[in-house]
Phi, psi and omega in degrees: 000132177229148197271193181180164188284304194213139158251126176236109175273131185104128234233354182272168208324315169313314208276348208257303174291319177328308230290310197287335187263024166256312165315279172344326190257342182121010192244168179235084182296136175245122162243120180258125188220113173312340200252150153356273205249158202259174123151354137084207193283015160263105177220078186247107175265130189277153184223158184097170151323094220303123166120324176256000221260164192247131151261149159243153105318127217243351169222246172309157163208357188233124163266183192202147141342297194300339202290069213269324182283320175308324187280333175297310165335287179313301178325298136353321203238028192351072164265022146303315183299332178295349193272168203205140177270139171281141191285168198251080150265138190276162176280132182208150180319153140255080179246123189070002169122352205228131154276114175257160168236179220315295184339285196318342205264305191284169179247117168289343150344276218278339196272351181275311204286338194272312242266345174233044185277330210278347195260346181244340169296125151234152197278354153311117157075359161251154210264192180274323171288343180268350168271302148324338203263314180316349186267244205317341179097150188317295163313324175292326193276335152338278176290331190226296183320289199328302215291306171303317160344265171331333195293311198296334155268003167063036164212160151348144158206037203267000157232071208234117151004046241303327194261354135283335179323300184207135186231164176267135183218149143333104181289116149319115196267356191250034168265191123287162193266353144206166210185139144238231192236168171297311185234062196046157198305319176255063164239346155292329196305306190283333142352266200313289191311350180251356161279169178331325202245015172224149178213110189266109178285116137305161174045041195227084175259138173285140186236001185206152160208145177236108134348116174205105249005263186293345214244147181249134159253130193251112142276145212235131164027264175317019170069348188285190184218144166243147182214115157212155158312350177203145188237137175220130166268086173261049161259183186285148189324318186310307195307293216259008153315301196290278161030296233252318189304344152242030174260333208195055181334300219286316179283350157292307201306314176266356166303289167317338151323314180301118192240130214228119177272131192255111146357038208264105177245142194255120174238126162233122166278135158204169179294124164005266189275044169270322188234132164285341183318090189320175174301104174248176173244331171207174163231113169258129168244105172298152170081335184265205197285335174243152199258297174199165173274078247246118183265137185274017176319329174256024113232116175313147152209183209242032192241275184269127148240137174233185209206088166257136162241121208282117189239160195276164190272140178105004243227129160270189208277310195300317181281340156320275188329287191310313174280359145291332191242347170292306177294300193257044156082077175162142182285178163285000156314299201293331201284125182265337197221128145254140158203131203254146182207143159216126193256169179259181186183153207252174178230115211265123146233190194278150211064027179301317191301335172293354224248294209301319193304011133249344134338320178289314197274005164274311166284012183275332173239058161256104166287132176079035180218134178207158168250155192200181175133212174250016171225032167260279190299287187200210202243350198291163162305340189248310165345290188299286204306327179279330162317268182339299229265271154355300166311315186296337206268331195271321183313298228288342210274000000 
């Protein structure tokens, strides 16, 4: 059995930032992550030749100004220089075979007449659909708002909390106002996982946790034991339900309450002059089989384009390909790379804040015990990482 200051079950951006603001404080954190490689949905998998190589995004893909804890990281793991702008391409319909775009979509009408609902409305105690369809009008959200919506968690989101969806923060003004990295978003993952004072096991999945007087031990697949005084769960709520059930019922048990959609996403690479298909930044097709295709169109590269589609669940691999290659035009032949991921996301509704607040107040008296991940705050990136970050605050106190 081996010991340590903090065992961090989970290896994506929650388990990665907790890890750096643990480093930070003086402990020398072990993250155990089931997959090759950490970084959960910072997943930019490379295709080529070393030196050449092509990336995509397999989840997150877009950073913001506001992300203020992230960027301190980034800072930290000196990687400013590494951000990079995203070309100004639009997010645009895919309908009946044809890209339309947003504007073009909406009744203008109805959204001059909705539009100044924005100013009197407030997203306390309202879902996104009850909030939203009051901005834009019923019909635009229907047919066209929802859909962009749905895009962003790859499920339904007409009842998702309106004051998690999308929230306001404070901006950095010496940032670009979205951005990503030079060799993608999970090149900060490695970034955090390659300093010193973290030390991240792959291919290391947890199946158990135990009490043991002071100390929580944790086991993995592979038979090892982990043993520390302080434990952190960033996995999806299910995993550390299961986790958690005989070290700790009452916080599996309301942890299993959190009902969580699972991701399937399909990334294709091909050559340039494979596709006619102008520059997107994404393709939303309402109504099909996929929430959207998300394009690496917003950094170019002189080769290559690539595509993931985030797709609705349960779907086989033969009607996935086929409605990859129906949208962009082109047989399977032409596609040089696949690569399949699949992520949880959590599915938020109203009374979630009731949900967290006592999620908090079960851990307030667990010493050494936290939780973190995508399903507190919100689903954003800064979400996670201000999870982590509070926790890590809450451990040291």
């Amino acid at each position: 059995m081996s010991e340590h200051d903090i065992v961090i079950v989970g290896g994506g951006i929650s388990g990665l930032s907790m890890a750096f603001y643990c480093a930070e404080a003086g402990m020398r954190p072990l993250v155990l992550e089931q997959r090759p490689e950490a970084g959960g949905s910072f997943s930019s998998p490379r295709y080529g030749s070393r030196g050449r190589e092509f990336w995509l995004e397999m989840g997150a893909h877009t950073c913001y100004s506001s992300y203020q804890n992230l960027l301190g990281i980034v800072e930290q793991c000196s990687m400013m220089g590494d951000i990079i702008p995203r070309e100004k391409v639009p997010f645009s319909l895919f309908v009946d075979g044809k890209v339309k775009s947003l504007v073009s979509s909406l009744h203008i009408g109805e959204l001059f007449l909705s539009a100044p609902n924005l100013f009197r409305l407030k997203k306390d105690g309202e879902s996104v659909r009850s909030y939203y369809e009051k901005i834009v009008g019923k019909r635009n959200y229907d047919e066209v708002i929802r859909h962009f919506f749905n895009a962003v968690p790859s499920q339904p989101t007409d009842d998702f909390p309106a004051d998690m969806m999308f929230k306001s923060r404070e901006k950095r003004k010496d940032v670009l106002k979205n951005y990503t990295f030079r060799e993608g978003l999970q090149s900060v993952a490695r970034a955090i996982a390659a300093r010193p004072e973290v030390t991240v096991a792959v291919s290391s999945e947890a199946v158990g946790v135990r009490r043991e007087g002071d100390r929580y031990v944790v086991r993995t697949a592979g038979g090892e034991e982990h043993a520390a005084a302080k434990l952190v769960l960033a996995a999806p709520s299910a995993v550390s339900s299961k986790l958690l059930a005989g070290a700790d019922p009452e916080l599996s048990a309301h942890l299993s309450t959190l009902r969580a959609a699972e991701v399937d996403s399909v990334g294709v690479v091909l050559k340039k002059d494979a596709l006619s298909l102008k520059p997107v930044a994404a393709l939303i097709s309402p109504g099909d089989v996929f929430f959207s295709a998300v394009s690496r169109d917003t950094v170019p590269d002189d080769d290559y384009r690539g595509f993931s589609f985030h797709f609705r669940p349960g779907l086989d691999d033969k009607l996935k390909k086929q409605r990859i290659t129906e949208v962009l035009g082109v047989p399977m032949s032409k596609i040089e790379h696949v690569h399949v991921k699949t992520n949880t996301v959590p599915s938020l509704r109203l009374g979630h804040h009731e949900w967290l607040g006592k999620t908090d107040a079960l851990l307030a008296s667990r010493k050494g015990l936290a939780l973190s991940g995508n399903y507190f705050g919100g689903m954003a990136i800064e979400d996670c990482v201000s999870r982590s970050k509070s926790e890590c605050e809450r451990l040291r106190g």
